[in-house]
N, CA, C and O atoms as a Maestro MAE file, in Angstrom:
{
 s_m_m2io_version
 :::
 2.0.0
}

f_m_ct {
 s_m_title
 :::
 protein
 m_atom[288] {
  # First column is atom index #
  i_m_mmod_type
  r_m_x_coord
  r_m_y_coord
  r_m_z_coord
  i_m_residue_number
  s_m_chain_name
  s_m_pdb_residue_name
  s_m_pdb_atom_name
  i_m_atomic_number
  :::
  1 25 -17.279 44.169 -32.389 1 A "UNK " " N  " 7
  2 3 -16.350 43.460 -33.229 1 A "UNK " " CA " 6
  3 2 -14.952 43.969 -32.934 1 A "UNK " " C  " 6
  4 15 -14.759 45.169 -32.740 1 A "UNK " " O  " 8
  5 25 -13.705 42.829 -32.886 2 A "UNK " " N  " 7
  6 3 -12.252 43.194 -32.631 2 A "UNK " " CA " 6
  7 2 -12.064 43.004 -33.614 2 A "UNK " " C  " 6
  8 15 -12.971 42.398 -34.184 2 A "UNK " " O  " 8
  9 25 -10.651 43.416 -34.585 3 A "UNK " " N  " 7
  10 3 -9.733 43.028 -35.356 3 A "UNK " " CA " 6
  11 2 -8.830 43.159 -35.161 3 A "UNK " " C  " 6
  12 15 -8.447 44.326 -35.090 3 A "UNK " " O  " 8
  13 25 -8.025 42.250 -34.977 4 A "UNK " " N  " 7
  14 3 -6.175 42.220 -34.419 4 A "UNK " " CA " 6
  15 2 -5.704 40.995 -34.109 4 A "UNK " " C  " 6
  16 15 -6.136 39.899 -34.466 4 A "UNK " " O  " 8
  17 25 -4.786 41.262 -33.418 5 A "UNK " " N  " 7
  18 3 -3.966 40.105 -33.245 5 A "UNK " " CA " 6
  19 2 -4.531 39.400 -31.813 5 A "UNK " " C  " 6
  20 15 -4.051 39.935 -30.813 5 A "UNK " " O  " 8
  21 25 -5.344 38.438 -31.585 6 A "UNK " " N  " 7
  22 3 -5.825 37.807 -30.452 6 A "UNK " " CA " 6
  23 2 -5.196 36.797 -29.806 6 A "UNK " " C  " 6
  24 15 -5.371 35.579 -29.767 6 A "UNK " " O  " 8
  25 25 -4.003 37.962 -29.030 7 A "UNK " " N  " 7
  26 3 -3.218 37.293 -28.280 7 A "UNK " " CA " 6
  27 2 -3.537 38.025 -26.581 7 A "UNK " " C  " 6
  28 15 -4.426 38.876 -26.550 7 A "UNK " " O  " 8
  29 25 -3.063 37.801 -25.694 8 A "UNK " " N  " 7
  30 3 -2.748 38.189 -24.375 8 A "UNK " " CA " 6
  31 2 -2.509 39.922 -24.327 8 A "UNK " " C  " 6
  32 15 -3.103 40.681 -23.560 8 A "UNK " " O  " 8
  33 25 -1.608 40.273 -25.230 9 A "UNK " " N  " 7
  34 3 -1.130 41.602 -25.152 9 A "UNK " " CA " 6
  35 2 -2.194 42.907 -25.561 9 A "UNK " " C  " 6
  36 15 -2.052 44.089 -25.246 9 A "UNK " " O  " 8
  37 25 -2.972 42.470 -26.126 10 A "UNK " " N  " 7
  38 3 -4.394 42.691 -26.912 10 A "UNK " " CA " 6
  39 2 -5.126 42.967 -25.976 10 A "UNK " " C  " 6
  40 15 -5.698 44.050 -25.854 10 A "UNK " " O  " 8
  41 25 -5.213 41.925 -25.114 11 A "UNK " " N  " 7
  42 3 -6.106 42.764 -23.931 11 A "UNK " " CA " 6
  43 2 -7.853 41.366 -24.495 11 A "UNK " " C  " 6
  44 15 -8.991 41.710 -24.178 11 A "UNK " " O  " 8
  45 25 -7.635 40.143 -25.187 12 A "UNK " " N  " 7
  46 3 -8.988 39.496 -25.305 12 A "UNK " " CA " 6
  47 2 -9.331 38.890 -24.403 12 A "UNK " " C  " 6
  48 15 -10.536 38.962 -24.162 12 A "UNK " " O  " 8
  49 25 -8.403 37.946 -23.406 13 A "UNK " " N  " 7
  50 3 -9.049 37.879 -22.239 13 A "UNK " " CA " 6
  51 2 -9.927 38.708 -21.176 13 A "UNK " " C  " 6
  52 15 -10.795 38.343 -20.384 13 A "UNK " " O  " 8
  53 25 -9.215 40.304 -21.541 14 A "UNK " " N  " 7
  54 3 -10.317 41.294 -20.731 14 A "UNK " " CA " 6
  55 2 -11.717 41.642 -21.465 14 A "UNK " " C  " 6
  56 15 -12.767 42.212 -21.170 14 A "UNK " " O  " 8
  57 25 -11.342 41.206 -22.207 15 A "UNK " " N  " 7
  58 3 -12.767 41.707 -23.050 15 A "UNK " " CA " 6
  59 2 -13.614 40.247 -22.954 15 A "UNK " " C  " 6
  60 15 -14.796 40.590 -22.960 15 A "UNK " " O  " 8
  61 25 -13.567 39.256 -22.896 16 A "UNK " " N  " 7
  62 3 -13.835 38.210 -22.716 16 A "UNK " " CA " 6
  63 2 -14.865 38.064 -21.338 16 A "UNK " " C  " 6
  64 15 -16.082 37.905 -21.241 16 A "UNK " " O  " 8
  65 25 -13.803 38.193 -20.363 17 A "UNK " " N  " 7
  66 3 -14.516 38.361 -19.101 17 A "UNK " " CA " 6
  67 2 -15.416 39.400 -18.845 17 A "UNK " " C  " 6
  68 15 -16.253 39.206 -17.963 17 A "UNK " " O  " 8
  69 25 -15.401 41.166 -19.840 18 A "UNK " " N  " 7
  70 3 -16.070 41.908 -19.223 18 A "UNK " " CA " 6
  71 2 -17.565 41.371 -20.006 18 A "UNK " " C  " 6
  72 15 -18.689 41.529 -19.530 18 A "UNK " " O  " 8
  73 25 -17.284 40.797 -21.138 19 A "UNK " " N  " 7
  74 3 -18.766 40.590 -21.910 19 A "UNK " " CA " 6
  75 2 -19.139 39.231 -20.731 19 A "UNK " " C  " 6
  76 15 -20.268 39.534 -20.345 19 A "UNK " " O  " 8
  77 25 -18.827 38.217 -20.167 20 A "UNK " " N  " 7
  78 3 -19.267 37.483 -19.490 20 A "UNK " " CA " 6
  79 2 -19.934 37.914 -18.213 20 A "UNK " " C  " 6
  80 15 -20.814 37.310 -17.600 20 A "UNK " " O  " 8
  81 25 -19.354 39.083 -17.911 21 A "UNK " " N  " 7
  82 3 -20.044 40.204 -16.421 21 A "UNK " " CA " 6
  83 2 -21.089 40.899 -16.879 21 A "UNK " " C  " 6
  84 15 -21.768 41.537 -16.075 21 A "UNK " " O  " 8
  85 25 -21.444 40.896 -18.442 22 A "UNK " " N  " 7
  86 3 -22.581 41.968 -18.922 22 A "UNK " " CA " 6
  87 2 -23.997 40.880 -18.290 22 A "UNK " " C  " 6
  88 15 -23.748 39.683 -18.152 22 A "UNK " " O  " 8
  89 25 -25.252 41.341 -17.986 23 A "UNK " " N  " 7
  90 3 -26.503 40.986 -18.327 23 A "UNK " " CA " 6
  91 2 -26.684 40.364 -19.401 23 A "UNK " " C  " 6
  92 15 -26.877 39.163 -19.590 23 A "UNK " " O  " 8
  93 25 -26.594 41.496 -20.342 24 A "UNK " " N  " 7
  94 3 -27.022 40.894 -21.757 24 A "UNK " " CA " 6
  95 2 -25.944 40.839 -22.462 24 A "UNK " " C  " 6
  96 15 -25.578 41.982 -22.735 24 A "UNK " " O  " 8
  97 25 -25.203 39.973 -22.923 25 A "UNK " " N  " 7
  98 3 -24.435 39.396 -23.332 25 A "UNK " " CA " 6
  99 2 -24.292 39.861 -24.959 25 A "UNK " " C  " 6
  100 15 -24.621 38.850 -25.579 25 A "UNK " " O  " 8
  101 25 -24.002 40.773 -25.796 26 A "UNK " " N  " 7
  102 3 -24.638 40.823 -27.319 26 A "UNK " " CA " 6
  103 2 -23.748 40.093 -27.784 26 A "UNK " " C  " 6
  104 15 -23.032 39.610 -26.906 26 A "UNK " " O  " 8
  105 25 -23.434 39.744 -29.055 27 A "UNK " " N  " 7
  106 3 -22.941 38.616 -29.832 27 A "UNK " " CA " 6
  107 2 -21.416 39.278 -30.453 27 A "UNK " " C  " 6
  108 15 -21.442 39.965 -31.474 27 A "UNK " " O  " 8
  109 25 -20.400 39.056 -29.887 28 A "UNK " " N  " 7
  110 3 -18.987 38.860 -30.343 28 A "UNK " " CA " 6
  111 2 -18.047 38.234 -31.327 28 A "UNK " " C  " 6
  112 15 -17.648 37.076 -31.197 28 A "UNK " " O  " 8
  113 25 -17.585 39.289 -32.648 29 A "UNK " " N  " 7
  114 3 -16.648 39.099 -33.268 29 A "UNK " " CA " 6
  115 2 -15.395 39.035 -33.728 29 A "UNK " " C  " 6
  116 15 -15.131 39.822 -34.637 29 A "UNK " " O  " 8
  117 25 -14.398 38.192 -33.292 30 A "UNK " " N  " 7
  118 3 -13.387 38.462 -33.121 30 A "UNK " " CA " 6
  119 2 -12.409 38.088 -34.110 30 A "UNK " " C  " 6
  120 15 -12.042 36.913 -34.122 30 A "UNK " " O  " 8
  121 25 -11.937 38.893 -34.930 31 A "UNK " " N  " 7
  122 3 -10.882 38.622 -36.280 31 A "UNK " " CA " 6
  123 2 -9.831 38.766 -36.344 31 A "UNK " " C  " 6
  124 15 -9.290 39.842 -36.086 31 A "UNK " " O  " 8
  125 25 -9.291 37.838 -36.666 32 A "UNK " " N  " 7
  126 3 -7.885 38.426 -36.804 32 A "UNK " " CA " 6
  127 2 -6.616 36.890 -36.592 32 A "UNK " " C  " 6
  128 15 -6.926 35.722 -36.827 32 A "UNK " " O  " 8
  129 25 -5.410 37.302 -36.168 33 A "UNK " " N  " 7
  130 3 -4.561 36.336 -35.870 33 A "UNK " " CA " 6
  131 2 -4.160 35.744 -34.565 33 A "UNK " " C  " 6
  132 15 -3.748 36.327 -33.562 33 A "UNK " " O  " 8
  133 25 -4.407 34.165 -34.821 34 A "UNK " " N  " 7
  134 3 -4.008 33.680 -33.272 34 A "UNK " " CA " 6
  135 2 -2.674 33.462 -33.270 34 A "UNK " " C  " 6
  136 15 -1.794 33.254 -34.105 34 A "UNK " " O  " 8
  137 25 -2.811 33.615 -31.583 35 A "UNK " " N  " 7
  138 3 -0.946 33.661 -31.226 35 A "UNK " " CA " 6
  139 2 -1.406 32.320 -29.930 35 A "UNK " " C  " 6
  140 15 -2.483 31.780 -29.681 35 A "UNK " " O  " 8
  141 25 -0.210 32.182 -29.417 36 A "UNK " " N  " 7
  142 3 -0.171 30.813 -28.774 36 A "UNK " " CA " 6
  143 2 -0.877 30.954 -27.296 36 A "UNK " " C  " 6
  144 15 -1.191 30.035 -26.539 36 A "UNK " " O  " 8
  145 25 -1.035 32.350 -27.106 37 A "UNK " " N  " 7
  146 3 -1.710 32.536 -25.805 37 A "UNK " " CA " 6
  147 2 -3.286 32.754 -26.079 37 A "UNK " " C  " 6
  148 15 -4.164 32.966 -25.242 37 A "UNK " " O  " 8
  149 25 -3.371 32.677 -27.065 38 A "UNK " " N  " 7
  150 3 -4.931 32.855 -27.690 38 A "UNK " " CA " 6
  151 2 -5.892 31.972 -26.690 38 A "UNK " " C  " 6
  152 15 -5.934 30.757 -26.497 38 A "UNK " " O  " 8
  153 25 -6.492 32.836 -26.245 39 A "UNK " " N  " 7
  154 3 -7.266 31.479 -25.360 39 A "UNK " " CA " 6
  155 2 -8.556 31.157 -26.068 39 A "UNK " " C  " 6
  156 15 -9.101 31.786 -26.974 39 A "UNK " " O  " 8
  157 25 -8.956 29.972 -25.427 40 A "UNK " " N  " 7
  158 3 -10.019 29.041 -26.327 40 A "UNK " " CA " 6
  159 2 -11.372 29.746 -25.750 40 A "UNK " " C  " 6
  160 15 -11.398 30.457 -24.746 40 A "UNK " " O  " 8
  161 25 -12.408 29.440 -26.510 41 A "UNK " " N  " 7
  162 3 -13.490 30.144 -26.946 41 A "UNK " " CA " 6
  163 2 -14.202 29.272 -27.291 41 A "UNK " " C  " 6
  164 15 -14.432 28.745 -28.380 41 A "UNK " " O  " 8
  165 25 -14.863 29.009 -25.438 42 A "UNK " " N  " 7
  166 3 -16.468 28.138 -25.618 42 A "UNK " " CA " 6
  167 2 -17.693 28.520 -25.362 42 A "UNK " " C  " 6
  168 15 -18.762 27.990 -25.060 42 A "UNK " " O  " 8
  169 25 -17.244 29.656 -25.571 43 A "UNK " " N  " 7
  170 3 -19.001 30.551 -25.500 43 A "UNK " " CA " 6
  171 2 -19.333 30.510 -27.037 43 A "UNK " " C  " 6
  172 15 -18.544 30.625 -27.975 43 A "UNK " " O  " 8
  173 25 -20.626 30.328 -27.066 44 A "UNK " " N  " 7
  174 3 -21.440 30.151 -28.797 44 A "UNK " " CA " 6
  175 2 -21.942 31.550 -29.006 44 A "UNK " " C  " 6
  176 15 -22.161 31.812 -30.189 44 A "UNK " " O  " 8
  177 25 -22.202 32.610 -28.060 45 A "UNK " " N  " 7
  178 3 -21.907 34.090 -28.563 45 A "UNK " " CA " 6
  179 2 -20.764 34.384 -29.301 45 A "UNK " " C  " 6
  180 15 -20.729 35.280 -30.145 45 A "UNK " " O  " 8
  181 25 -19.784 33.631 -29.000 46 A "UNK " " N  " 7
  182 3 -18.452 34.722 -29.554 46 A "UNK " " CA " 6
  183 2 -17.856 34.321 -30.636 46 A "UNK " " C  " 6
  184 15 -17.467 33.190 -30.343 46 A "UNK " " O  " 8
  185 25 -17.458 34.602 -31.986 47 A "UNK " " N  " 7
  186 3 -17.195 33.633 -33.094 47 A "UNK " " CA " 6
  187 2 -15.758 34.255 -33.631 47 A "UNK " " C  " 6
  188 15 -15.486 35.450 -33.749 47 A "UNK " " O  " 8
  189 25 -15.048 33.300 -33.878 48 A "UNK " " N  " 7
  190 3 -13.204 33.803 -33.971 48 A "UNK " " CA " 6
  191 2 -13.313 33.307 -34.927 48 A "UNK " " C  " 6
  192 15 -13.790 32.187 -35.106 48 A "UNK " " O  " 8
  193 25 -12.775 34.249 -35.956 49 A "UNK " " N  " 7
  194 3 -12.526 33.811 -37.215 49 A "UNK " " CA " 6
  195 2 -10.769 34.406 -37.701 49 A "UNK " " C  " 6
  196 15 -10.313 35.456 -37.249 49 A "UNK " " O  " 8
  197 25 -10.115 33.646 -38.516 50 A "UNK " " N  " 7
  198 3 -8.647 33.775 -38.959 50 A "UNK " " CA " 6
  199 2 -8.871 33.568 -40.466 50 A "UNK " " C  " 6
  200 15 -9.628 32.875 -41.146 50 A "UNK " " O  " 8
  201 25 -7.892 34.465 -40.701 51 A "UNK " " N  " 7
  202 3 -7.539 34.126 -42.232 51 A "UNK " " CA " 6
  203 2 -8.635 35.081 -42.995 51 A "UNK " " C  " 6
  204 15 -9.236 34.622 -43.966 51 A "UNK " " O  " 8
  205 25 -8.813 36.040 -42.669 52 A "UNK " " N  " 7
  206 3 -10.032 36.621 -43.537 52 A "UNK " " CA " 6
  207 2 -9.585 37.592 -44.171 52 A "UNK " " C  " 6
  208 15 -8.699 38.319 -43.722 52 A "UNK " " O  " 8
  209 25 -10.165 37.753 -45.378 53 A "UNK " " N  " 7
  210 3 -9.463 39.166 -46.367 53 A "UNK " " CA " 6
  211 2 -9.545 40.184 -45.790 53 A "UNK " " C  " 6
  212 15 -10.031 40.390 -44.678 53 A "UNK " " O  " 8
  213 25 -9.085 40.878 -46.489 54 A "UNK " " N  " 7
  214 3 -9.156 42.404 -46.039 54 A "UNK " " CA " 6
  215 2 -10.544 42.553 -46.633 54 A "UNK " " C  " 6
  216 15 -11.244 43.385 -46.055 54 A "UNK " " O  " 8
  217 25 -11.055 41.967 -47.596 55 A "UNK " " N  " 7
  218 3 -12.320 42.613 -48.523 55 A "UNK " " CA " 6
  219 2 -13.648 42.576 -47.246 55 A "UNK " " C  " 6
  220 15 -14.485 43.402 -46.881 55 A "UNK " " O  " 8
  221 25 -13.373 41.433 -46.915 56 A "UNK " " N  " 7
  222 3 -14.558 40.450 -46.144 56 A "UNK " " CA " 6
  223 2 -14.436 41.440 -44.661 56 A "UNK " " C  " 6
  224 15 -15.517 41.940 -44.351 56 A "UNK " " O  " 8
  225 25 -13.335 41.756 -43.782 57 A "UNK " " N  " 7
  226 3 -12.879 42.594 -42.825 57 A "UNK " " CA " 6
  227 2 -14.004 43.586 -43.039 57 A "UNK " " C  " 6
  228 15 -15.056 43.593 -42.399 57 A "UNK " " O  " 8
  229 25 -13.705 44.330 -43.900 58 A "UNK " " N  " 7
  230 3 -14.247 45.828 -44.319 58 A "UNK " " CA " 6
  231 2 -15.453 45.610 -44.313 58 A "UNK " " C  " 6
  232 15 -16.068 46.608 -43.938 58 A "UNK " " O  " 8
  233 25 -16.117 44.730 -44.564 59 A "UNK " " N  " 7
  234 3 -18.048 44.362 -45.098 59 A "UNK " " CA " 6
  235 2 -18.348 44.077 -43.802 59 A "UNK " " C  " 6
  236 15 -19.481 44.335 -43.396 59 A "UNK " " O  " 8
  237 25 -17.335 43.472 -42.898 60 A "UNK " " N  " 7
  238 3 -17.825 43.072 -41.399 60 A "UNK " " CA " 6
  239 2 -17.803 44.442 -40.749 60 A "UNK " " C  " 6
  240 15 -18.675 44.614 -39.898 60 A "UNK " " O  " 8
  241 25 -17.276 45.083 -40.898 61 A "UNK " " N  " 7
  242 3 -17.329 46.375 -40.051 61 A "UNK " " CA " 6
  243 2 -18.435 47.467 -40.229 61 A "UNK " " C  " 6
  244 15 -18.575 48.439 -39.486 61 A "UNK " " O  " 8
  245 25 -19.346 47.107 -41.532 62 A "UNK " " N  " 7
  246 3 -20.931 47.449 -41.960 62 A "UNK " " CA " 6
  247 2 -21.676 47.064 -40.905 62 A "UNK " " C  " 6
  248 15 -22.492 47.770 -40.312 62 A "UNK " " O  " 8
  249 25 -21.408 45.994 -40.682 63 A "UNK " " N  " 7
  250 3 -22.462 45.271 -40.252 63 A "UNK " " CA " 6
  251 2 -22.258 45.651 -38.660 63 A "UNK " " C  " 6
  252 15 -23.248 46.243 -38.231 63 A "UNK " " O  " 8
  253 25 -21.211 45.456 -37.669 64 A "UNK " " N  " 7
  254 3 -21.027 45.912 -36.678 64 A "UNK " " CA " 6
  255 2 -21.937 46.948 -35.655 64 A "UNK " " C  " 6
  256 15 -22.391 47.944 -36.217 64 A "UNK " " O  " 8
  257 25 -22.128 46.844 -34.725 65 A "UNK " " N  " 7
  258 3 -22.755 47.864 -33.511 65 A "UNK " " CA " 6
  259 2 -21.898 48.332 -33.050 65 A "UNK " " C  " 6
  260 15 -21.938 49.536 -32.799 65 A "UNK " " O  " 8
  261 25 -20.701 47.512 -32.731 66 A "UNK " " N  " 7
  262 3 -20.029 48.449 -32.170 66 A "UNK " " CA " 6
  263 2 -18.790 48.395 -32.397 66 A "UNK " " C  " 6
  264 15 -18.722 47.166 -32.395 66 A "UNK " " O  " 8
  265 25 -17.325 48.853 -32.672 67 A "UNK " " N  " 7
  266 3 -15.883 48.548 -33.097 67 A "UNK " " CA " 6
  267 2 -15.151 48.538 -31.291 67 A "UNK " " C  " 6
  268 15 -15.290 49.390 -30.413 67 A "UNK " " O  " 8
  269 25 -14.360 47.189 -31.262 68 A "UNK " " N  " 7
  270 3 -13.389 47.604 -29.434 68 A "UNK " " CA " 6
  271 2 -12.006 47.872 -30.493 68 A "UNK " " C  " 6
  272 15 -11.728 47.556 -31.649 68 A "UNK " " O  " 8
  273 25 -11.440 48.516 -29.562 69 A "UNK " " N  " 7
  274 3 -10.410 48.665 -29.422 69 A "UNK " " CA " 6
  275 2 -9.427 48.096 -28.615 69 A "UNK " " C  " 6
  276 15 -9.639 48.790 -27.620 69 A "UNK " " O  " 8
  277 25 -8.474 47.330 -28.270 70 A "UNK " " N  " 7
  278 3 -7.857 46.266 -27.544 70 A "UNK " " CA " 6
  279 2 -6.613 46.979 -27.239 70 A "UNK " " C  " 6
  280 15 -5.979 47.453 -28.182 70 A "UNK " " O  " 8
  281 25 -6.140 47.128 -25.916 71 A "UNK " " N  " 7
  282 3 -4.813 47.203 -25.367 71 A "UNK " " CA " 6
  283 2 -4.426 47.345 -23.852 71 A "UNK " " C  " 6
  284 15 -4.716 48.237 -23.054 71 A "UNK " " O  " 8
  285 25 -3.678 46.191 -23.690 72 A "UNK " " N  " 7
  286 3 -3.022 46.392 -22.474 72 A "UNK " " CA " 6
  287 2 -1.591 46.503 -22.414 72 A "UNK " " C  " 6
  288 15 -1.030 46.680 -21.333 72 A "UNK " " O  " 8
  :::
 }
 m_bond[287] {
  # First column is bond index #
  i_m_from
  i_m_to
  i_m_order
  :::
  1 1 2 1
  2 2 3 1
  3 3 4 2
  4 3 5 1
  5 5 6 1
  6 6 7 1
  7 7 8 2
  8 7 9 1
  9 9 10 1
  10 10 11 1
  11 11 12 2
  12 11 13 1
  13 13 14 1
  14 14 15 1
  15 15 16 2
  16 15 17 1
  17 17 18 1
  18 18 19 1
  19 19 20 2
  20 19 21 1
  21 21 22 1
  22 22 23 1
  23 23 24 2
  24 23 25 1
  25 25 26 1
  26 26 27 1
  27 27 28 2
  28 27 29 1
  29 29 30 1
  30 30 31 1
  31 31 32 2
  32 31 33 1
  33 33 34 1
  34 34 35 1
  35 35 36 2
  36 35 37 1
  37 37 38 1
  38 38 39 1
  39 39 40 2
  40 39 41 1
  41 41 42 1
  42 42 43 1
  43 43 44 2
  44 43 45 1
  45 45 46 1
  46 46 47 1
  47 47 48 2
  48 47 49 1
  49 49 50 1
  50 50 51 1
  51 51 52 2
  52 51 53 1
  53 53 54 1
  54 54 55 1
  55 55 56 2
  56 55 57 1
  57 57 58 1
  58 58 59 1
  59 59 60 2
  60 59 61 1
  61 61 62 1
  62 62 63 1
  63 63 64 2
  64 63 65 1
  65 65 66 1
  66 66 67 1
  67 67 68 2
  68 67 69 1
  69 69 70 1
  70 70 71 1
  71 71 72 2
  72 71 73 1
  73 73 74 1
  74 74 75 1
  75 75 76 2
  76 75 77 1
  77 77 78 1
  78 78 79 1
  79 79 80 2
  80 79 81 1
  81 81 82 1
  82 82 83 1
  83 83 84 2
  84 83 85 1
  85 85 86 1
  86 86 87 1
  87 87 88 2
  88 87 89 1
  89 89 90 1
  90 90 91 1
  91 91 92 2
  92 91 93 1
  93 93 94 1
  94 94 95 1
  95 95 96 2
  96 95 97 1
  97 97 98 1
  98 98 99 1
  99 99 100 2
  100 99 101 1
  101 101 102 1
  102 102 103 1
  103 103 104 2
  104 103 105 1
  105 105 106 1
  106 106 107 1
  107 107 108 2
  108 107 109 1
  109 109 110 1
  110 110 111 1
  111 111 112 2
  112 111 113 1
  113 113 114 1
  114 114 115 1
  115 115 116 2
  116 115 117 1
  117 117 118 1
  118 118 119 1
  119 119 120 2
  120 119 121 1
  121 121 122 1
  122 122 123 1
  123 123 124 2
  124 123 125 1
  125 125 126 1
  126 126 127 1
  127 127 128 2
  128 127 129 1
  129 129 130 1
  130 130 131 1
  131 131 132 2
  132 131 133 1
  133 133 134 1
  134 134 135 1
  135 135 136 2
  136 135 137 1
  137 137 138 1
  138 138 139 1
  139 139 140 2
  140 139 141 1
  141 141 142 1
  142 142 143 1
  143 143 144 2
  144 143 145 1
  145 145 146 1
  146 146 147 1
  147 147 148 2
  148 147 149 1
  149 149 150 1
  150 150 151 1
  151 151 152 2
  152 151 153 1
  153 153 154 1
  154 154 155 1
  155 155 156 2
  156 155 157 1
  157 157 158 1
  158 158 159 1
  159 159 160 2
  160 159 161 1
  161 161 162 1
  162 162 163 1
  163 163 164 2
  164 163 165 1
  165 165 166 1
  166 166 167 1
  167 167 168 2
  168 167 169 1
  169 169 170 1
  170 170 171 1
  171 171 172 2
  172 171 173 1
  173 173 174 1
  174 174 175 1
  175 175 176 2
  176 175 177 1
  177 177 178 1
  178 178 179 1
  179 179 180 2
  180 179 181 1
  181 181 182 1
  182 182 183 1
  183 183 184 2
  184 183 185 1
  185 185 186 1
  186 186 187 1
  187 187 188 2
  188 187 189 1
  189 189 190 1
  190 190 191 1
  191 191 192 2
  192 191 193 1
  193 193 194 1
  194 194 195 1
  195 195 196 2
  196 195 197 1
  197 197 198 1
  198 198 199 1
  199 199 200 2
  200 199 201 1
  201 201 202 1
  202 202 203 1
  203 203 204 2
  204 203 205 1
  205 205 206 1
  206 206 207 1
  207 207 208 2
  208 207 209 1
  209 209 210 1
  210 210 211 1
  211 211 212 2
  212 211 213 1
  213 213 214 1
  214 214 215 1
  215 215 216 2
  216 215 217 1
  217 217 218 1
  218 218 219 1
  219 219 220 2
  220 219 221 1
  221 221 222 1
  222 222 223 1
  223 223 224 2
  224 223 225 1
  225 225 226 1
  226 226 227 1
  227 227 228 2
  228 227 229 1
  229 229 230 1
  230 230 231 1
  231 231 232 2
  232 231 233 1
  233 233 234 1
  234 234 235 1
  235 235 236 2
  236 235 237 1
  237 237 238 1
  238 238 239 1
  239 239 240 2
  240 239 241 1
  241 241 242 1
  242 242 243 1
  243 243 244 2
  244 243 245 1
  245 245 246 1
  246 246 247 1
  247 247 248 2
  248 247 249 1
  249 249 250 1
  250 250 251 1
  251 251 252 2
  252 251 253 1
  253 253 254 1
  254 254 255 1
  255 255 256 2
  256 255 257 1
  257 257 258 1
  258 258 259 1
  259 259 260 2
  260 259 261 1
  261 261 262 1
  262 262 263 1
  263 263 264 2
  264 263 265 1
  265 265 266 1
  266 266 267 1
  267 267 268 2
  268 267 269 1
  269 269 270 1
  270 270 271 1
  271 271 272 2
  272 271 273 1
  273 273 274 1
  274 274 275 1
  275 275 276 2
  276 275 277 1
  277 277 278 1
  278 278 279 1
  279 279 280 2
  280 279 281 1
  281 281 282 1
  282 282 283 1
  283 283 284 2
  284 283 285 1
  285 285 286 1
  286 286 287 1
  287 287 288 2
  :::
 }
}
């Protein structure tokens, strides 16, 4: 799971492509705010969600395997 700003500078296109180079592919969450370089997202693994509380954030990060960290 990401949380941030899912733009270019973020680094989601790299993370994008490295989960597309995995074998097994596990299932991708990505939260947070789109910016205009946000690229589109047609894989049905990966689910982008905006606008989410902080409450709902925090309960997603329970649930999580694993937390990325994003930066280029």
């Amino acid at each position: 799971m990401f949380v941030g700003a899912l733009g270019r500078h973020k680094g989601i296109e790299v993370l994008l492509e490295a989960r597309r180079m995995m074998r097994r592919q596990p299932p991708l969450v990505l939260i947070g705010t789109p910016h205009a370089d946000t690229p589109p997202i047609g894989d049905p693994g990966v689910i982008m969600a905006h606008s989410v509380p902080n409450s709902e954030v925090m309960a997603s990060w329970l649930h999580a395997s694993i937390a990325i960290v994003l930066s280029v």
